[in-house]
N, C-alpha and C positions, 0 to 999 in steps of 0.2 A: 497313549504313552505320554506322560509327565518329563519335564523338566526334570525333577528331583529324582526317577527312575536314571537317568543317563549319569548324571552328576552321583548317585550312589552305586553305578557299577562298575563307572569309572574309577570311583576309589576301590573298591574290592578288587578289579583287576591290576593297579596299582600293585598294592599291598600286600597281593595275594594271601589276604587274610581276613575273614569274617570283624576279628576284635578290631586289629589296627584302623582299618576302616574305619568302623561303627567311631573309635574315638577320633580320630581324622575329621570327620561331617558331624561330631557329635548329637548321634543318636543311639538308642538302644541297638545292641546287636539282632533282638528279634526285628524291631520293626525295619532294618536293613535286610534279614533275611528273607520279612514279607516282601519288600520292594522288588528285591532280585526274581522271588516267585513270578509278581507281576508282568514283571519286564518277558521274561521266557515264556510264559503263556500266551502273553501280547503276539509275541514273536515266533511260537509255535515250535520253537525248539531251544535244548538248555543250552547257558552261555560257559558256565563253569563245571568244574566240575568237581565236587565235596568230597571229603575225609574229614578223619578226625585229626589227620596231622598234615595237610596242606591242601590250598586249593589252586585249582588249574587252570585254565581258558580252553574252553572247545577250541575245535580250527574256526567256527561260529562265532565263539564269542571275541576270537584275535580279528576276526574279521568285523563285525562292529563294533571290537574297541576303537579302530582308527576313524568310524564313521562317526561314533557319540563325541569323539574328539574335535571333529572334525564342527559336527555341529554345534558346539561348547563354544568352537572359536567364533562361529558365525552369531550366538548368540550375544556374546562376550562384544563384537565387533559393532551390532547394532544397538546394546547399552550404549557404548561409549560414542558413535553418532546422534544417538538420542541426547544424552547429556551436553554434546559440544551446542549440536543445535538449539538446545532451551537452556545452554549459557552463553549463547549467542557467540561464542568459538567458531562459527562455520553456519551456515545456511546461506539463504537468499531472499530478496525483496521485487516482486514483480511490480514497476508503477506504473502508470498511466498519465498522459494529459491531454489537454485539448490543446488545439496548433494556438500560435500566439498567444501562451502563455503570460499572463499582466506582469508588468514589472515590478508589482509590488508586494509580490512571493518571490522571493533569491529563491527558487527552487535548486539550480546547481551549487550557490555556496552553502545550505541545508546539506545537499546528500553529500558532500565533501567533508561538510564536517561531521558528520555522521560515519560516512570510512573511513575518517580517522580515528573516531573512536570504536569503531566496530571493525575492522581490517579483514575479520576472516566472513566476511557478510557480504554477498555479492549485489551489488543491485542491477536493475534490467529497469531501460526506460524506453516509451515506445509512444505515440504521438495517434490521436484518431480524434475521431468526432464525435461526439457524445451517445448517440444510439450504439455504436461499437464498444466503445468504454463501456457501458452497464452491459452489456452482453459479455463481454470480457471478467469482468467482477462476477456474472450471476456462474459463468462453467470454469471457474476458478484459474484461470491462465494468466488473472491478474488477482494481484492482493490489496492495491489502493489506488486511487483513480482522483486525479485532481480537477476539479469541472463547473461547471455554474450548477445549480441544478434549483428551479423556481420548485417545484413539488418533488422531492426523493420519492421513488417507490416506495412500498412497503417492505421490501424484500431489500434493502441497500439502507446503511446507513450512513448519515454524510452530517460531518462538523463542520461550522463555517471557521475559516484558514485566515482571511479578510472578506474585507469590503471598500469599494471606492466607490465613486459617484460618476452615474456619466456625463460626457461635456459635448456640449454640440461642435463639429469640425467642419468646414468650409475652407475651399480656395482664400487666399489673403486678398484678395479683392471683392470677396463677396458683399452683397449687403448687408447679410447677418454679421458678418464678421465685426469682433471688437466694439459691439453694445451689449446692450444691457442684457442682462437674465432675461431668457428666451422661455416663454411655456411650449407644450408638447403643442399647443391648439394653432400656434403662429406659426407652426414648420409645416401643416398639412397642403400647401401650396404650392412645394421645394420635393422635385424629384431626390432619391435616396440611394446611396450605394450601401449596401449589407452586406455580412457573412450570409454565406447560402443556410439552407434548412437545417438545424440541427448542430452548427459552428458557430464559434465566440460566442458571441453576446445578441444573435437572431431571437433566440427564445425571450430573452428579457427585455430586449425592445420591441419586439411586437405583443408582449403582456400588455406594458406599459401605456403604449397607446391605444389597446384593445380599453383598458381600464381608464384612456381619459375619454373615450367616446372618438378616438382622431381617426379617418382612412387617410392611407399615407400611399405615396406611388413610388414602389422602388424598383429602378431601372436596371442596376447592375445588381447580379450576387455573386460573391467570391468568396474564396475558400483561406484566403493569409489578410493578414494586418497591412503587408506593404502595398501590396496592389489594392486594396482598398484606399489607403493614402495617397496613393499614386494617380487615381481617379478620381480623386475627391482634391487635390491640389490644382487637377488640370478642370474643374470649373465642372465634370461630367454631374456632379451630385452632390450633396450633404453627408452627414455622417453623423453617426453617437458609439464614443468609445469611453473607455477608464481615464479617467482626467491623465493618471499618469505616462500613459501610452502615449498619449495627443500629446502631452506640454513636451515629452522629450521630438516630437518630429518638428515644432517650429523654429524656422518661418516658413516651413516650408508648407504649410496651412495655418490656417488660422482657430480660433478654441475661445468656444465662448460660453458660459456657463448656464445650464437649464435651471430655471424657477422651482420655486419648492412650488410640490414634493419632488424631492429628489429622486430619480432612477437610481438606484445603488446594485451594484453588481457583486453579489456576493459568491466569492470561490471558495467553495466547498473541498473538503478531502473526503473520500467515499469508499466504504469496503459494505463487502457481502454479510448479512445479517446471519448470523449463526447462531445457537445456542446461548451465548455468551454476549457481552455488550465490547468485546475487542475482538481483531481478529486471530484466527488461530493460526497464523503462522509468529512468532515468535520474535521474527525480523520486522515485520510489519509492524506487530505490535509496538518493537522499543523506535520503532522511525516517526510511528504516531506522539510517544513520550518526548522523543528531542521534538520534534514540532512545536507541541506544547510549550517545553523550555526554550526554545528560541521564542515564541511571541510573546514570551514573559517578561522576555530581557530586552525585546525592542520597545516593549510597552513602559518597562522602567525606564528604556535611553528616552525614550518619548519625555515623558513624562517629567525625567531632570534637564532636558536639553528647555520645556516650556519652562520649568523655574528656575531655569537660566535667565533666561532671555525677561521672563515679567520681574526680575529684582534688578536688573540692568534698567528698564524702562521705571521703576521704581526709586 
């Protein structure tokens, strides 16, 4: 059974008439008369009933007129959800991120400004640890995943969003504290408080110093930013965080900056590979587009607030 089977029987029960019909749907009255055959065959019994001067409705055919009606509207119903959702009228955006989030993605004034320009678009925000997030991306429960990621699978694809640099953190009385550019080789001495396995920025600093040749001894691991700060101010350890992170918690540590090469922490936004080089949800897709347009327009404010400031000095 056809779409276009229901939609011409419906007009002939309508109309209760072969012509009117046929010009109704604008088609030949024969190939309306084959459709009707079809449908009754399909169906195993006639729905109308012929003359040459009116047509009738079985008690059959009154009886799936109200059902091919019925299914018209349903189909009628999921056109026009299909259309709101891919003119972005209505859907939803599943995100993801890793706890302590850098500060240097407004990730809540992005999705703000974003339901305001998308109002009938729901978003869902939900916080894990990075083996969860790509688990979550790979069986579709999530549509974009905000996260470090030093190698993406091949199955995941992930833009970098930024990039900061990390800065070595100490108690304010430390020795390290407040000299000079520190290398990775001179911290190998200095017990270490970290994110546990697979949170913040564990992965990237133990890359980095697997790649300067350093064994490093780390005492504490913790799962948030503050309790790491909080053990790292009261003298228990060291630290390596996103400059940005550190400079806003002093004085209550201290932030001293690492020797090139730089550790750079790059935050990635991350969706499940599919078919296609965007993802298929529709919402996701136009939240990847503002993204975009927001780093465009900090990068232009960057960029006049620097030839500000060098024509002033000039």
């Amino acid at each position: 059974m056809e779409l276009r089977h229901l939609q011409h029987f419906i007009a002939v029960a309508e109309e209760l008439s072969f012509t009117r019909a046929a010009e109704r749907i604008h088609i030949v009255q024969s190939a309306l008369s084959t459709s009707i055959r079809s449908l009754e065959l399909e169906l195993k019994t006639p729905l109308l009933v012929r003359s040459t001067r009116q047509v009738q409705l079985t008690p059959a055919g009154r009886a799936f007129l109200e059902r091919a009606r019925e299914a018209m509207r349903v189909i009628q119903g999921g056109r026009e959800t299909v259309a709101e959702i891919a003119g972005l009228r209505r859907g939803s955006v599943s995100m993801g991120t890793v706890h302590s989030l850098p500060a240097f993605l407004e990730l809540p004034s992005l999705i703000a400004n974003y339901h305001f320009a998308n109002p009938g678009i729901t978003v869902r925000m939900q916080q894990g640890d990075l083996p969860g997030l790509l688990a979550a991306l790979r069986d579709g429960s999530m549509d974009l995943a905000f996260l470090p990621l030093l190698d993406p699978p091949d199955d995941i694809v992930a833009r970098v969003v930024a990039c900061e640099d990390l800065v070595v953190i100490t108690a304010p009385g430390h020795v390290l504290a407040a000299g000079r550019a520190l290398h990775l080789e001179e911290l190998r001495q200095y017990s270490f408080v970290d994110f546990d396995l697979g949170w913040g920025t564990r992965a990237l600093v133990d890359d980095a110093f697997s790649q300067a040749g350093v064994v490093r001894q780390t005492d504490f691991d913790v799962t948030d930013v503050e309790t790491l700060i909080d053990l790292v101010s009261m003298g228990l350890g060291i630290a390596l965080l996103p400059e940005t992170i550190a400079a806003s918690r002093e004085p209550k540590i201290a932030v001293t900056a690492l020797a090139e090469p730089a550790v750079c922490w790059e935050l990635m936004v991350a969706y499940k590979r599919g078919d296609g080089i965007a993802p298929v949800n529709n919402a996701a897709n136009a939240f990847l587009d503002f993204l975009t347009f927001f780093k465009e327009i900090e990068e232009s404010e960057r960029e006049a607030e620097l030839l500000r400031l060098t024509s002033k000095i000039a």
